[in-house]
C-alpha positions in Angstrom: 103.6 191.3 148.2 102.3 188.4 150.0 98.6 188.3 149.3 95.3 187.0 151.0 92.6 187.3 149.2 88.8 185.9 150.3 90.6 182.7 152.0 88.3 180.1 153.4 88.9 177.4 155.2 86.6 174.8 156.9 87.8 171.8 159.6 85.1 168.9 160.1 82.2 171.2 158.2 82.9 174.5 160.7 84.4 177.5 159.1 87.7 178.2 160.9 88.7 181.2 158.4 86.2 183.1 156.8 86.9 185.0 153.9 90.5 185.9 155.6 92.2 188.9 153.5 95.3 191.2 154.0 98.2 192.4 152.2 101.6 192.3 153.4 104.5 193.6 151.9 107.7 191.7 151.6 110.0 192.5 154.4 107.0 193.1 156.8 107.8 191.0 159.8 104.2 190.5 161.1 102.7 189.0 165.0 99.6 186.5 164.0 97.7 186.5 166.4 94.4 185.4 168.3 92.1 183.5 170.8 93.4 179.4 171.3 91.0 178.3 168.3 90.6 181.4 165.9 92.5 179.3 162.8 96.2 181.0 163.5 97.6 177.7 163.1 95.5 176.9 160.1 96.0 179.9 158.3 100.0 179.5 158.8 99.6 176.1 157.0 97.6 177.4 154.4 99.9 179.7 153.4 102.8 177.4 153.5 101.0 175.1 151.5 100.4 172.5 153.9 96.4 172.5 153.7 94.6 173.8 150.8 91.5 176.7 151.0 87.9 175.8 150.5 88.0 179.1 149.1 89.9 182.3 148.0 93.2 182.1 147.0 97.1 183.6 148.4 99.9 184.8 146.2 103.3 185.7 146.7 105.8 185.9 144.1 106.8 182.8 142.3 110.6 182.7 143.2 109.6 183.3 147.0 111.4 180.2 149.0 109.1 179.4 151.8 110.3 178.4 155.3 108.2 176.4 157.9 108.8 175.0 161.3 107.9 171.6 160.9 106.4 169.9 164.3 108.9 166.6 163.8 112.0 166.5 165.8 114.8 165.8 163.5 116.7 162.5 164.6 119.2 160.1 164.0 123.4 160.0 164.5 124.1 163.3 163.1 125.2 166.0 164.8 123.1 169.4 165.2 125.7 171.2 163.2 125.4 169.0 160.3 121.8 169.6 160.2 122.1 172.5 160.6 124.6 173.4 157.4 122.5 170.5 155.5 119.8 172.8 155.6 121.5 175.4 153.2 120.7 172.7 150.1 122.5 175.3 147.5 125.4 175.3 149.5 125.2 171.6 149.6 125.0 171.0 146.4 127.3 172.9 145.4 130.1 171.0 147.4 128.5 167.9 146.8 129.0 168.9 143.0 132.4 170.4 143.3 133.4 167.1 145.2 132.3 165.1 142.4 133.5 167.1 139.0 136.6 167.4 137.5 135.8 170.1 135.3 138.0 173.4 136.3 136.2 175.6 133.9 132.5 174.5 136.5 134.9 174.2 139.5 135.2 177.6 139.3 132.1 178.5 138.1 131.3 177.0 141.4 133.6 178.3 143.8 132.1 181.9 142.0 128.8 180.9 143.2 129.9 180.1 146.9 131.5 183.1 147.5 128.4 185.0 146.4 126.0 183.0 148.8 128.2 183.4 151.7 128.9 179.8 151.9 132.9 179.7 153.1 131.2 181.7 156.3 128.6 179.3 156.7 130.2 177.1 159.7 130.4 180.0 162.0 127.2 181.3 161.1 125.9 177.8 161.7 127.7 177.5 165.3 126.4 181.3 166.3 122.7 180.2 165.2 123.3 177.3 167.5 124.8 178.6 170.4 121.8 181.3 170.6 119.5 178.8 171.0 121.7 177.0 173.9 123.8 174.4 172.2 127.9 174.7 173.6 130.4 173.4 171.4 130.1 169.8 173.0 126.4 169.7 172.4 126.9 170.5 168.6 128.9 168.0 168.2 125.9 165.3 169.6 124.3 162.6 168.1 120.6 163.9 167.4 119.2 160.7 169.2 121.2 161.6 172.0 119.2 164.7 172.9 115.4 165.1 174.0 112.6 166.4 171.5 112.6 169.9 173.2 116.4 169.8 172.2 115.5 168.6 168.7 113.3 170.8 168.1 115.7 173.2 168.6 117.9 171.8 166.0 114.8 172.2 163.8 114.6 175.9 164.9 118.4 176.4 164.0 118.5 174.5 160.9 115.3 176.9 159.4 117.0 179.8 160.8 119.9 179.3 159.1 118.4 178.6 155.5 117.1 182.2 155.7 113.9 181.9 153.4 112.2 185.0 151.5 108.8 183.6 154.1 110.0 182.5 156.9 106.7 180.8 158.5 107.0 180.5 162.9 104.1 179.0 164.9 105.0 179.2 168.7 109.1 179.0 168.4 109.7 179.7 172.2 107.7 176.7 173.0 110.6 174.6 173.5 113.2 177.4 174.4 114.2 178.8 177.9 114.2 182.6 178.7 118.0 182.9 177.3 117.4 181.5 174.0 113.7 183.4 173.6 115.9 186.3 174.3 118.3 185.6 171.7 115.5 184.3 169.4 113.7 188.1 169.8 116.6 190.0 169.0 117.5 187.6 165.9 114.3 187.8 164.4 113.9 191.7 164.7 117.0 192.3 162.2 115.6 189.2 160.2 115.9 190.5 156.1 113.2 188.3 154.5 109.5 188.2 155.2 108.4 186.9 158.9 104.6 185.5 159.9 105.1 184.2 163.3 102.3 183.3 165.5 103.2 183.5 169.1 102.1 184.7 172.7 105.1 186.1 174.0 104.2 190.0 174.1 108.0 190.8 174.6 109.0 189.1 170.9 105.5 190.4 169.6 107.0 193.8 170.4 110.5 193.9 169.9 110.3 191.5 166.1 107.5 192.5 164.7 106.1 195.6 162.6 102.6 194.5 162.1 100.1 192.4 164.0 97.8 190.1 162.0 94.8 189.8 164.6 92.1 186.7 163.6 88.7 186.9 165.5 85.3 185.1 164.4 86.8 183.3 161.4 88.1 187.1 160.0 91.2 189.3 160.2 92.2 192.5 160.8 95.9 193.9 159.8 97.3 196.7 162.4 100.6 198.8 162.0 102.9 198.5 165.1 103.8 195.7 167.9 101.5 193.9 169.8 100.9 197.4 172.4 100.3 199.4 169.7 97.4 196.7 168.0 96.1 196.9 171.6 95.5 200.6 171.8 94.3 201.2 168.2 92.0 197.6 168.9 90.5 199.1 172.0 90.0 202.1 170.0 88.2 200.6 167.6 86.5 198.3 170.0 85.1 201.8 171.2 83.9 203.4 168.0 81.9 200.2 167.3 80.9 200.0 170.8 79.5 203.9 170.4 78.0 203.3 166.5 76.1 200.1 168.4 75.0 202.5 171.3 73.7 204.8 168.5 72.0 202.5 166.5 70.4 201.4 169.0 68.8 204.4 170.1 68.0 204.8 166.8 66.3 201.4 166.4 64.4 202.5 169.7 62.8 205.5 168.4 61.8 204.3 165.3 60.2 201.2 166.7 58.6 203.7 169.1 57.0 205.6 166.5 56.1 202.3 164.8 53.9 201.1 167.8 52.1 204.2 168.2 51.4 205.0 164.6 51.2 201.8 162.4 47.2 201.2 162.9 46.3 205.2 162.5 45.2 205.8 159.2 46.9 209.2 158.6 50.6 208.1 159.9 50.7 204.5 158.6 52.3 204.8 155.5 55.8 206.6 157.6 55.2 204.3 160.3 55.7 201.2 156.9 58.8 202.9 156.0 60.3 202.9 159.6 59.7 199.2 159.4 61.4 198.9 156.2 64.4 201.1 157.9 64.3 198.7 161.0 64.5 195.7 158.6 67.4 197.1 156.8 69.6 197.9 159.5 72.3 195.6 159.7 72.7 195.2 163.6 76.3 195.9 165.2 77.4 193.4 167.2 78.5 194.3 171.0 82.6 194.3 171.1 83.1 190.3 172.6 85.1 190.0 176.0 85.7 186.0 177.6 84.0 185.8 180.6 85.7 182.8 181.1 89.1 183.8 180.9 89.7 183.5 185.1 92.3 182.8 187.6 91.7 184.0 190.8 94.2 182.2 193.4 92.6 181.5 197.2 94.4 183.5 199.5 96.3 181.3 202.0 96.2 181.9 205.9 99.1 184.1 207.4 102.9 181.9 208.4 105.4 183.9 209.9 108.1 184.3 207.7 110.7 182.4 207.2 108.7 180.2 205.0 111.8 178.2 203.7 115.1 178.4 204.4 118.6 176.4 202.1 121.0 176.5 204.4 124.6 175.0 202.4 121.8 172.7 200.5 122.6 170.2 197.8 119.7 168.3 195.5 120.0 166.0 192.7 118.4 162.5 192.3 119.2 159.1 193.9 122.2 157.1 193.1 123.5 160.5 191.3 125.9 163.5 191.8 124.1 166.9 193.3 122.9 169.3 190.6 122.8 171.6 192.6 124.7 172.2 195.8 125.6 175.0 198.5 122.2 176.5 198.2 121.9 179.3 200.9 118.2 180.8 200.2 115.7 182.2 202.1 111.8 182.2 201.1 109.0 184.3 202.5 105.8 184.8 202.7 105.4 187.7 200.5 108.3 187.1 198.4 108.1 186.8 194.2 111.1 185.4 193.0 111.8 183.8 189.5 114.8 181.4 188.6 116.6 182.5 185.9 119.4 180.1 184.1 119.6 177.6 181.0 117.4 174.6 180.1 119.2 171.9 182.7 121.1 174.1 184.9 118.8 173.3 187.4 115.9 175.1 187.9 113.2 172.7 187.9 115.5 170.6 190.4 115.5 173.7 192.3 111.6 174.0 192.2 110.9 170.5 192.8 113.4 170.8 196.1 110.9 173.5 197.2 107.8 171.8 196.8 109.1 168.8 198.7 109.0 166.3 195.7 112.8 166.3 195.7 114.8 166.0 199.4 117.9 167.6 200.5 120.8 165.3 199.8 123.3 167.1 202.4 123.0 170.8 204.1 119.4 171.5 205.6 115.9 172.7 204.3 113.8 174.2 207.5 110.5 174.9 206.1 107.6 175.8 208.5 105.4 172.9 209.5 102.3 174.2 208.2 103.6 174.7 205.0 101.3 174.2 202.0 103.1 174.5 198.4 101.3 174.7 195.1 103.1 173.1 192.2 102.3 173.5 188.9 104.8 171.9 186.1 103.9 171.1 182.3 103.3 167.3 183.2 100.5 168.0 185.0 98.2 169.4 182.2 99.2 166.6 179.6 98.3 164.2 182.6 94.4 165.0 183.0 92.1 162.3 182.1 90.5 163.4 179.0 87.2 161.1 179.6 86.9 163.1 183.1 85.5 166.3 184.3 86.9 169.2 185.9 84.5 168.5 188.5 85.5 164.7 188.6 88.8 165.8 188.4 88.5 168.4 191.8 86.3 165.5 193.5 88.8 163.2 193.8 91.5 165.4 195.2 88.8 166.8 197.6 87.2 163.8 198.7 85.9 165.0 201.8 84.9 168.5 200.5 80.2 169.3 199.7 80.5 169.5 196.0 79.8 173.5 195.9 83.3 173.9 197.2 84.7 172.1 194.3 82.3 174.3 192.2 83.5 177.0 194.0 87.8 176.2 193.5 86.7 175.8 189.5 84.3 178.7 189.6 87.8 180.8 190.6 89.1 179.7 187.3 86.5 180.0 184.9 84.8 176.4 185.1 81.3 177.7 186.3 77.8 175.9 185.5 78.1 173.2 182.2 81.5 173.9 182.1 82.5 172.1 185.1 80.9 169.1 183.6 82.5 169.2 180.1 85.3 166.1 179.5 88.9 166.8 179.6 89.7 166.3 175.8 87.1 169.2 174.7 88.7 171.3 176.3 91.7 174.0 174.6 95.3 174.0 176.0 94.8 176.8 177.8 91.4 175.7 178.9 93.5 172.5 180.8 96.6 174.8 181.6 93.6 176.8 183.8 92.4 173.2 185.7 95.5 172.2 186.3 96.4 175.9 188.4 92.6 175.3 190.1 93.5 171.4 191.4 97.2 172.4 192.4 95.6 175.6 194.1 92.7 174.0 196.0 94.2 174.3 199.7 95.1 177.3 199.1 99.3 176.7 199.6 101.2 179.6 201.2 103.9 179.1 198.4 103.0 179.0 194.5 105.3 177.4 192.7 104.9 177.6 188.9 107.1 176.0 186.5 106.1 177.2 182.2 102.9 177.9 183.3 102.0 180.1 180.3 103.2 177.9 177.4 99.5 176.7 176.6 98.2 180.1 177.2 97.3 182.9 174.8 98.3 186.5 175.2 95.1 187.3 176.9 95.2 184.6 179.4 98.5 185.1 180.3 97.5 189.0 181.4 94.8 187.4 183.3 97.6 185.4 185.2 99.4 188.4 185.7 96.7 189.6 187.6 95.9 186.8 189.9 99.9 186.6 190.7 99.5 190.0 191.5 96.3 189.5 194.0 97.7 186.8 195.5 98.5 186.6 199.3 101.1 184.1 199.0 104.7 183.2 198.0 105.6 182.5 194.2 108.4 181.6 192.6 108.5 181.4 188.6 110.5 179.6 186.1 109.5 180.6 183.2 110.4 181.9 179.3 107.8 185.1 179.0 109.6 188.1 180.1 106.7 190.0 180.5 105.4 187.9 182.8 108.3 188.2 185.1 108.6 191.8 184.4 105.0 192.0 186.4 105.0 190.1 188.7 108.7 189.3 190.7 110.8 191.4 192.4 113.4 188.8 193.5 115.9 187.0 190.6 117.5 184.4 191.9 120.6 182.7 188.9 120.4 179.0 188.3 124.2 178.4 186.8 127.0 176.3 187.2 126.2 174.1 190.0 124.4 176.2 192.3 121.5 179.6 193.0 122.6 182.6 194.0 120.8 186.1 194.0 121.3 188.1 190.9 121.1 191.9 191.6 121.0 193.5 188.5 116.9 193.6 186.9 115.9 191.7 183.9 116.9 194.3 181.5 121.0 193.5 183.0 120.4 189.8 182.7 118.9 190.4 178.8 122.1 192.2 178.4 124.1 189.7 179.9 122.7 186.8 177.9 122.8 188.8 174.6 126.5 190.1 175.5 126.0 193.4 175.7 128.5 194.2 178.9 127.4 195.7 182.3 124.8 192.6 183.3 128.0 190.4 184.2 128.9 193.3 187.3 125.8 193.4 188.2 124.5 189.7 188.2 127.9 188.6 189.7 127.7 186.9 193.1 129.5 187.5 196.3 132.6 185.1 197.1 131.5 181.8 198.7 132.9 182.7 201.9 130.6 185.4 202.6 127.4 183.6 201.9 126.3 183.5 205.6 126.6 186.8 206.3 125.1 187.7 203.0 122.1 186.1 204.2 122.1 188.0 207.5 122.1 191.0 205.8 119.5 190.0 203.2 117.2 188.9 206.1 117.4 192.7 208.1 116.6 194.2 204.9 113.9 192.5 204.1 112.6 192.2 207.9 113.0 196.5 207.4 111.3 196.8 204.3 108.6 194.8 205.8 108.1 197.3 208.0 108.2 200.2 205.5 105.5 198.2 203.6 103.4 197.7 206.6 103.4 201.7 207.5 102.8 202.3 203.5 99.7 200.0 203.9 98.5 201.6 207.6 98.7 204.9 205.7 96.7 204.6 202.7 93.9 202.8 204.8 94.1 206.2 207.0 93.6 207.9 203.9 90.6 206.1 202.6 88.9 206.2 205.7 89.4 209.7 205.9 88.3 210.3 202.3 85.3 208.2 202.7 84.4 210.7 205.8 84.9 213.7 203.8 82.5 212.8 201.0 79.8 211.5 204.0 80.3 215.2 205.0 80.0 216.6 201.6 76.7 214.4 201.3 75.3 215.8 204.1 76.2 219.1 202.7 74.3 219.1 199.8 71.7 216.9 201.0 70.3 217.2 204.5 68.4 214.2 204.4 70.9 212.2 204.2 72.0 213.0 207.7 68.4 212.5 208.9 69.4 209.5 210.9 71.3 211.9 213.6 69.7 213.8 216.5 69.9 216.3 216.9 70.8 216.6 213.1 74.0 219.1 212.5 73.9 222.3 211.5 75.8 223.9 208.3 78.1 225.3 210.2 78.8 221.9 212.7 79.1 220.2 209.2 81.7 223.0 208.1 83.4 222.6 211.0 83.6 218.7 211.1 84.9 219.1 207.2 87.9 221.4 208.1 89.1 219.0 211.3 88.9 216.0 208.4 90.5 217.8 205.7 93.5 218.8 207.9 93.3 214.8 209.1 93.1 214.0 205.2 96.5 216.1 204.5 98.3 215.0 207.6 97.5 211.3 206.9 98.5 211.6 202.6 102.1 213.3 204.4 102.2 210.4 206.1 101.6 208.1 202.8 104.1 209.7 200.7 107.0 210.0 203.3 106.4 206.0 203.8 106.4 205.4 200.5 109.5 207.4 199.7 111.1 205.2 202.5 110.6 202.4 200.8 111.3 203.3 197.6 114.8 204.6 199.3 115.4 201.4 201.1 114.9 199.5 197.5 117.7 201.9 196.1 119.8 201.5 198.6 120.0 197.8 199.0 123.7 196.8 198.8 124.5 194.7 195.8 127.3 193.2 197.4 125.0 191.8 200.1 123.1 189.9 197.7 119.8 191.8 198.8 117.7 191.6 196.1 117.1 194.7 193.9 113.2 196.0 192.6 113.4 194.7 189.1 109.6 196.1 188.3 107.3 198.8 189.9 105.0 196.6 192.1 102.2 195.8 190.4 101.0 194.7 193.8 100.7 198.0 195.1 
């Protein structure tokens, strides 16, 4: 049993952790979780030993080996699979003393012990542990200094992995990892046999690893059974029953402070009303269940462009003085397309992204974008590039220098920077808090396509369901690259493969492309592209379809405003039913039986116009199943959440 019992911990005098206590069992693999700030972070290190409690205490059995990410890339001229088998120090020890001895009686003795720790398997394990995280057989066999920290951190990631402790400790492993390894990282750590704390804001890995969920709000914790959906229903649960016992002791604290003020100074009744003050005094107050007010993104809608927004016709990219990345790029972007890249860290897909946003240029084929194209680009860079002496509002100013200053005010009030907070320097602010400017600067002319490269990496789980919802109100383009499968579950419709040399439409959903990465059969037939020499007509086709389901959509949306209009007369009717005056304003006013009459024509209006509805949206629900893989037309992945 891993135990925490009273734990306290203070940074710079403030109390991060407060009396922290839970009790998890070994095995438990368990989601830590919390607001950017609640001491997830600082509890992980307490526990590993890193940083000592003011107060309380933790146990865990005393032969428990303790694993924890360290935050230092691992460098030098080894290789990542000699760190990685390094980090089994038994098994090295072992050789290392095998190597050296010449005494056949410990030799074997040895050799014993190997085979009972797995060791003579330990290469291939190492290699699988590395090639889930994205390292091929040539990048194994790398100098470390050869590769970039995200890379080395990976090697970090592998080389804990592989040492398999009793605790193995995890604070934000996806952060360097693309969607294919987080996949491969998710499904590794939900069969893992030891003891897991991992803090992390993916919901997909909080769901599919996990067993428990360690939630830490206002310096405390609580311990819920489940993933991270289950802890939200039995937290919104509980959020209710304190919400009611407030909403009752509040009555009660109104009534007895009612009886107080009438009855205190009367001679006869002031020794109750005394006691009722002593019951008031006693009452410990329940605090009112806290929600962010600040957590905001709300995206400006853009003004209507005819679609194509951006077409890659036989396209190449790369940088200057260099070879193409990417080449024979046929793509077509519109404007109410969502569409996320998938593919590998450097296959491309920030090349891709940048080619859209115009900060990279064709280097053969043609890009025909329209002319009053406006693109929002957001990539990691841009949040570690604010000046942490300035103000949001310094910060908007000088990218709107023509702009009254309540529309900056107005841009940051969409994304939570309202009042004070508009005024508070950079380096105050949380990750997230900077991750939220960045989105309101690169969103300020409100662009026709959002392009958004790892925009949720500094962003709690919260947060990132805020983000979900702005994608979802927006009226522009967006294309994704990104790590957090629930995300793109969401919010795209459109997948579009980033692999060897090129972008092509992948048909299958993101359930056939998890089973692709993972090897699980059936996502290679239906992510597989069309032969080159069909691209062109492949895009023709993709083009009718979507210019038809355009349509469908259109007659879906003419239908249910039919339908609300129609509604909203019925229940003006029913009002006037029940209550004459509400009519008062006609003359002459209508009689019962004219109001009867008016309710029958609207209710037959009402059924023909929800016939109408449903029979468009079956259309287009047809015309999604019936899109031809072949033609590279690109499949519903996720039910709308637009809709």
């Amino acid at each position: 049993m891993l135990t925490l019992s009273n734990v306290t911990v203070r940074l710079g005098g403030k109390v991060v952790l407060d009396r922290v206590s839970a009790s998890i069992r070994i095995r438990s693999r368990v989601g830590l979780v919390g607001r950017n700030g609640a001491g997830k972070s600082t509890l992980m290190k307490t526990v590993a030993g890193l940083r000592e409690a003011d107060d309380g205490s933790i146990g865990m059995p005393k032969d428990m080996r303790v694993g924890y990410l360290a935050q230092e890339a691992p460098g030098g001229t080894g290789t990542p699979f000699d760190r990685v088998l390094a980090a089994d120090a038994e098994r090295a020890a072992l050789l290392a003393e095998e190597a050296a001895t010449g005494d056949s009686h410990r030799i074997a003795e040895i050799h014993e012990r190997l085979n009972a720790i797995g060791a003579h398997g330990a290469p291939a394990r190492a290699a699988r542990i590395l090639a889930g995280l994205g390292f091929d057989e040539e990048a194994q066999r790398r100098p470390l200094d050869s590769l970039s920290g995200g890379w080395r951190m990976r090697v970090a990631l592998a080389a804990l992995l592989f040492s398999g402790p009793d605790l193995l400790l995890l604070d934000e492993p996806g952060n360097h990892l693309d969607l294919e390894a987080a996949l491969w990282l998710e499904s590794f750590l939900g069969s893992y046999r030891g003891t897991l704390l991992v803090i992390s804001h993916e919901r997909d890995l909080l769901n599919g690893a996990v067993d428990h969920i360690l939630h830490l709000e206002s310096g405390g914790a609580t311990l819920y059974r489940g993933g991270y959906d289950s802890f939200e229903r039995q937290r919104r649960e509980r959020l209710d029953r304190i919400e009611a016992t407030r909403s009752r002791q509040e009555r009660q604290r109104a009534r007895l402070q009612a009886f107080v003020d009438r009855w205190r100074y009367k001679a006869h009744t002031a020794r109750q009303a005394q006691s009722r003050l002593k019951a008031l005094a006693r009452m410990e107050p329940v605090a009112a269940a806290a929600e962010d007010s600040s957590l905001s993104f709300d995206f400006p809608d853009p003004a209507g462009l005819r679609p194509p927004l951006v077409v890659l016709d036989r396209a190449a990219v790369g940088y200057v003085a260099g070879e193409p990345v990417l080449s024979g790029l046929d793509l077509r972007f519109d404007p109410d397309d969502r569409v996320a890249f998938l593919g590998g860290n450097g296959n491309g897909k920030t090349t891709l992204a940048r080619l859209l946003s115009g900060r990279l240029n064709a280097m053969a084929g043609r890009l025909t974008a329209s002319g009053k194209l406006r693109v929002g680009y957001f990539a990691q860079h841009q949040v570690e590039e604010l000046e942490p002496g300035d103000t949001p509002l310094q910060h908007m100013a000088r990218l709107m220098p023509d702009a009254k200053p309540a529309m900056a005010r107005a841009q940051l009030g969409r994304f939570g920077f309202s009042g004070d907070k508009a005024e508070l320097a950079v380096r105050h602010l949380s990750g997230g808090e900077r991750a939220r400017l960045a989105l309101a600067l690169v969103t300020r002319e409100a662009p026709h396509m959002l392009i958004l490269d790892e925009p949720t990496n500094h962003l709690d789980v919260d947060a990132r369901e805020a983000l979900v919802q702005a994608l979802n109100g927006y009226g522009g383009a967006v294309v994704i690259v990104s790590h957090d499968r629930h995300l793109l579950e969401l919010t795209v419709d459109r997948l579009v493969l980033v692999a060897d040399g090129s972008a092509r439409e992948f048909a299958g959903s993101l359930d056939d492309y998890r089973d692709l990465v993972l090897g699980r059969g059936g996502g290679e037939a239906a992510g597989a592209a069309a032969p080159k020499s069909s691209r062109r007509n492949e895009r023709r086709l993709a083009a009718e379809a979507r210019d038809r389901t355009r349509a469908l959509r259109r007659a879906v949306e003419n239908a249910e405003r039919e339908v609300e209009r129609l509604a909203r007369r019925r229940r003006d009717i029913d009002r006037a039913l029940f209550d004459p005056g509400s009519d008062a304003s006609r003359e002459p006013p209508l009689t019962v039986t004219d109001l009867m009459k008016r309710r029958a024509r609207v209710e037959d209006a009402l059924g023909k116009a929800e016939a109408r509805w449903l029979a468009a949206s079956q259309a287009l629900d047809d015309a999604g199943a019936a899109r031809n893989p072949a033609a590279s037309v690109p499949a519903t992945t996720t039910a709308d959440a637009r809709r």
